[in-house]
C-alpha positions in Angstrom: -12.8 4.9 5.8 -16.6 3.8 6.5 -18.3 5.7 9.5 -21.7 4.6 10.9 -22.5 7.9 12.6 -24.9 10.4 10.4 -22.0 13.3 10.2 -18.7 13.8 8.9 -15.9 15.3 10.6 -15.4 18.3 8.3 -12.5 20.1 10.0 -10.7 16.4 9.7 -11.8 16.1 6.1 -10.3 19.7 5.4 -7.5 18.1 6.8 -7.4 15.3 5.1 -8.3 16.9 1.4 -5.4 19.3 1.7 -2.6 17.1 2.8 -4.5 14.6 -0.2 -4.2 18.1 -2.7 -0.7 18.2 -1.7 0.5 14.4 -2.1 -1.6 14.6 -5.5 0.2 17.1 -7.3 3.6 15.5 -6.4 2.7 11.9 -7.5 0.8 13.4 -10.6 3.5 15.7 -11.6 6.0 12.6 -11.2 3.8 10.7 -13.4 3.4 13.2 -16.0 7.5 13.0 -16.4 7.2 9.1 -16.2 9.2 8.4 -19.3 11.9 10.8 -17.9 15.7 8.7 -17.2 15.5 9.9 -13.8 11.8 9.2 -13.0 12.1 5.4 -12.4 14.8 6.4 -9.3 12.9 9.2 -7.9 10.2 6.5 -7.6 12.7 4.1 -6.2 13.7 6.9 -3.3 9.9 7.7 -2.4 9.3 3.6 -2.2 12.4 3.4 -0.5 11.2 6.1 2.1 7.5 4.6 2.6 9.5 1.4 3.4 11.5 2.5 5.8 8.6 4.5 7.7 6.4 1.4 7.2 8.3 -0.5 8.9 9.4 1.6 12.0 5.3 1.9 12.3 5.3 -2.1 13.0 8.6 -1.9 15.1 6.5 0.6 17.3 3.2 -1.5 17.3 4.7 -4.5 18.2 7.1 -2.8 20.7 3.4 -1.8 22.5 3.4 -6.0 23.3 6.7 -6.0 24.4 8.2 -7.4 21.4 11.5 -6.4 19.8 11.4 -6.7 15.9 14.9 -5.0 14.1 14.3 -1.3 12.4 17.1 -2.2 10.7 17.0 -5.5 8.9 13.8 -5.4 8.1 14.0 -2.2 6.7 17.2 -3.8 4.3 15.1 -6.9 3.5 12.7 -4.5 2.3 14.6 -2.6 0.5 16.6 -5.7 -1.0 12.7 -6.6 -2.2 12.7 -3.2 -3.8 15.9 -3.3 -5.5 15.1 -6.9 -7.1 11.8 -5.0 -8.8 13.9 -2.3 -9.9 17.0 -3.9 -11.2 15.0 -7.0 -12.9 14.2 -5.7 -16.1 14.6 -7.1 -19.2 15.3 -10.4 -18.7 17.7 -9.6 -16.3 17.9 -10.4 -12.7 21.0 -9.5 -10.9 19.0 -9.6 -7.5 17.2 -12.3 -7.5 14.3 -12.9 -4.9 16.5 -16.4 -3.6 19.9 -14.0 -2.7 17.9 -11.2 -0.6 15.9 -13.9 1.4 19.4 -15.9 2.2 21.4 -12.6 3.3 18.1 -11.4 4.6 17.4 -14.7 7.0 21.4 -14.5 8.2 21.2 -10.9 9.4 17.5 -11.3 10.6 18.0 -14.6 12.7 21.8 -14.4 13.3 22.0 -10.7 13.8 19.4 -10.9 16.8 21.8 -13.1 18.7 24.1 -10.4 18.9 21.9 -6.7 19.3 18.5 -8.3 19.9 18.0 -7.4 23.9 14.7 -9.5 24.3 15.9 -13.1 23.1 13.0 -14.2 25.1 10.4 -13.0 22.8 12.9 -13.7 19.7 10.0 -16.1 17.7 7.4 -13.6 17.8 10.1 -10.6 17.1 11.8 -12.2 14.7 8.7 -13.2 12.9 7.4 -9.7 12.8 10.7 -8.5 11.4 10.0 -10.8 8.3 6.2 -9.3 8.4 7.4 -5.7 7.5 9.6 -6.7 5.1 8.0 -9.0 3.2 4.5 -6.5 3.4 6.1 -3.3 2.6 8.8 -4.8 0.4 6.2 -6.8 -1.6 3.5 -4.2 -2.0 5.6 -1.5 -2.8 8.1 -3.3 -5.2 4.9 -4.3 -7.4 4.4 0.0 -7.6 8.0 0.4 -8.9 7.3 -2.8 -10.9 4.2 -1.3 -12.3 5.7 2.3 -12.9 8.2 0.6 -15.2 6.6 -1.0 -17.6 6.4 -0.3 -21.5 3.9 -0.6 -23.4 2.5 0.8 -26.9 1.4 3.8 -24.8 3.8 6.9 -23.7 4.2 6.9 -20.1 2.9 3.1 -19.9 4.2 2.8 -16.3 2.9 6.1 -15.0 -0.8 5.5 -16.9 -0.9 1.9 -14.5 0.3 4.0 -11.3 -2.1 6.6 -12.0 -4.8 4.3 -12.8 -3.8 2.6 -9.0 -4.0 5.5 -7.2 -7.5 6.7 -8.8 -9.5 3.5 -8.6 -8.1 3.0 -5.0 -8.9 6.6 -3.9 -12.1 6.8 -5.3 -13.3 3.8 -3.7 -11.9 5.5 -0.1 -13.4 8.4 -0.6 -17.0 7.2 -2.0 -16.8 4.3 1.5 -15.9 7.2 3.9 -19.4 9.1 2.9 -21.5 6.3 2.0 -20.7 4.6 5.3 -20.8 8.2 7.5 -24.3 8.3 6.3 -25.8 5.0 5.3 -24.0 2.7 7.4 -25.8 0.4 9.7 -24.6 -3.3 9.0 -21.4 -3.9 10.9 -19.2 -5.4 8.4 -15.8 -6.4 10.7 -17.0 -5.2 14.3 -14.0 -7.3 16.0 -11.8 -5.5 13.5 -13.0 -1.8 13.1 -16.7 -1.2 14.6 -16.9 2.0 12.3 -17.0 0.0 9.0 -20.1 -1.0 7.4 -21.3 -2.9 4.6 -23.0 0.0 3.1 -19.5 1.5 2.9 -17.5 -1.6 1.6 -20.4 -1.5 -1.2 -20.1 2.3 -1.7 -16.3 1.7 -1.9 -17.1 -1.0 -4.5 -18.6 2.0 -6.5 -16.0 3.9 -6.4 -13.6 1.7 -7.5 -15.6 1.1 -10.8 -16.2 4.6 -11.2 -12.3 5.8 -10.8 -11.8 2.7 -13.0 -13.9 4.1 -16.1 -12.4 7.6 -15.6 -9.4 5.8 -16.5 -10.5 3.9 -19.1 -12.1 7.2 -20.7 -8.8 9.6 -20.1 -5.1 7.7 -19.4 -5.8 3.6 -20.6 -8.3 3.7 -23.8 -6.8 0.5 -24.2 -9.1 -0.8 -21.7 -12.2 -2.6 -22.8 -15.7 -2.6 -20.5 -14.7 -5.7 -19.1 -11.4 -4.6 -17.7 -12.9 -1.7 -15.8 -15.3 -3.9 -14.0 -12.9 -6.7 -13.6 -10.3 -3.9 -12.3 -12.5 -1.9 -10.3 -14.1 -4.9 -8.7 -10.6 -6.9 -8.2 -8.5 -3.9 -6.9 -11.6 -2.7 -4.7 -11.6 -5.8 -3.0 -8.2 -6.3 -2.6 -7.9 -2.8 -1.2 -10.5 -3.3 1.2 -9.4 -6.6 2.2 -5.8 -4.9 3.1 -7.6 -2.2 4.8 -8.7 -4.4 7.3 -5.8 -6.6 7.8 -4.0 -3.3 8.7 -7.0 -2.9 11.4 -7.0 -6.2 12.7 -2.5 -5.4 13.6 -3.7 -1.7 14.8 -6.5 -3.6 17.2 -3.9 -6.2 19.2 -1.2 -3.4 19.5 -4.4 -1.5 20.8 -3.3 2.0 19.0 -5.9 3.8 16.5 -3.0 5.0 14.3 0.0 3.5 13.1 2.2 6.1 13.4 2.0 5.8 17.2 2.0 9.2 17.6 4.8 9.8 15.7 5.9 11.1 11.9 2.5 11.5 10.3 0.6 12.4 7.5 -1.9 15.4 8.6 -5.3 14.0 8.6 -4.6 10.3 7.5 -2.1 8.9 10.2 0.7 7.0 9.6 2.4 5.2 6.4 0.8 2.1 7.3 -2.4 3.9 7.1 -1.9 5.1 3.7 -0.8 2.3 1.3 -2.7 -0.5 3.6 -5.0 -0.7 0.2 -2.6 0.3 -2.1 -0.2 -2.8 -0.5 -2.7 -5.3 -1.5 -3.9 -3.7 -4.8 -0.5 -3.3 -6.5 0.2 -6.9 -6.7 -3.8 -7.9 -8.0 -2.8 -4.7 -10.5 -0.1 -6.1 -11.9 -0.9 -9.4 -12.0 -4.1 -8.5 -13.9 -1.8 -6.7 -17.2 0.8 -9.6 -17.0 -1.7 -12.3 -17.1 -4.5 -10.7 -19.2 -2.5 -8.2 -21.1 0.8 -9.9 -21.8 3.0 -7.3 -19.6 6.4 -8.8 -18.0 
């Protein structure tokens, strides 16, 4: 994250690179196995978890304004989002999009007249129900997307996840120091007063190097214009979803989303961590399907 005063918080960023260290060598040693039978579900479990603390982070936020969105249909929505990625493979599509919306608006809107406490606030409650599912469901169903496809490449899948993570890390980490000590411009001061221009352009650079590195070690396949088109596309995807996490974070008036909560030492809540990631997933994937023929 961009910071416009001259100094880093190093105890924070100790912090923050260990519990990074740690998440790294899970996902990476889940990648390395990629083409395993059982790698696809233990994907499917760890999306299915990040849902599901995703959304009780919005339940709590909007519960701050005295709202009352459902834990637990939008949590199924979202997984029902999750499960039509997973199971529509090969031409097959035994969950279609059309069947978890319809079940999904029926226990939604219908179950609220019988457990929903606060019917007066049922618009904005009901509407932020269909928020978390349709965030969290969407931008982590294009991850379990991405991790499954095939390609010429061994490990096709994993390669595209790893080459998510990378390229939107990089560009994190290279906006958190270029904005601690460059920063001056205010990029979104109604949003987060702490984020610069400086940063958002040193995040920019970040995402094109991490975008490289991948062309030059897990995607050869890439050519020149890929990595700039990638590193530029997912960078400002990432960013843009960066803020639009802010922006929910500002009107519940709370600095993390875990509300105090299950978090992740030195990064704060779920929502915190794949705000980027929620956004770049679906550019991702929509860059090899369109450009590179992947389905």
């Amino acid at each position: 994250m961009e910071r416009t005063t001259p100094k880093v918080d190093t105890k924070n960023m100790t912090v923050r690179v260990t519990t990074a260290l740690v998440f790294g060598a899970f996902f990476f040693s889940l990648l390395w196995f990629g083409d395993q039978p059982w790698a696809p579900w233990t994907y499917l479990v760890v999306m299915s978890m990040a849902i599901l603390m995703g959304v009780r982070e919005m339940t709590l936020m909007a519960q701050v304004r005295g709202f009352n969105p459902s834990l637990a249909t939008g949590t199924l929505v979202g997984w029902g989002i999750l499960a039509h990625f997973f199971l529509a493979t090969g031409g097959q599509d035994p969950l279609p999009l059309w069947l978890v919306f319809a079940t999904g608006g029926l226990a939604i809107h219908f179950g609220a007249l019988f457990f929903d406490s606060k019917l007066e606030e049922a618009l904005p409650s009901q509407a932020i129900t269909w928020l978390g599912a349709l965030y969290l469901g969407f931008g982590l169903g294009f991850q379990q997307k991405l991790f499954m496809l095939q390609g010429s490449l061994p490990k096709t899948g994993s390669r595209f996840i790893l080459a998510l993570f990378i390229i939107t890390w990089f560009g994190d980490t290279a906006a958190y120091f270029v904005g601690s000590y460059l920063g001056k411009h205010k990029l979104a001061r109604r949003v987060s007063p702490k984020k610069s221009w400086e940063g958002a352009l040193g995040n920019l650079g970040g995402n094109l190097l991490g975008a490289w590195l991948m062309h030059a070690t897990v995607c050869p396949e890439w050519s020149l214009v890929d990595v700039v088109a990638l590193g530029l596309l997912l960078g400002i995807a990432g960013q843009l979803g960066d803020l639009v996490e802010s922006t929910w974070k500002r009107s519940a008036g709370v600095k993390d989303s875990c509300m105090g909560g299950v978090s992740i030492p030195g990064h704060g809540g779920v929502l915190d961590r794949v705000d980027s990631l929620v956004f770049a997933a679906p550019v991702l994937y929509a860059y090899v399907h369109f450009v590179h023929g992947f389905n």
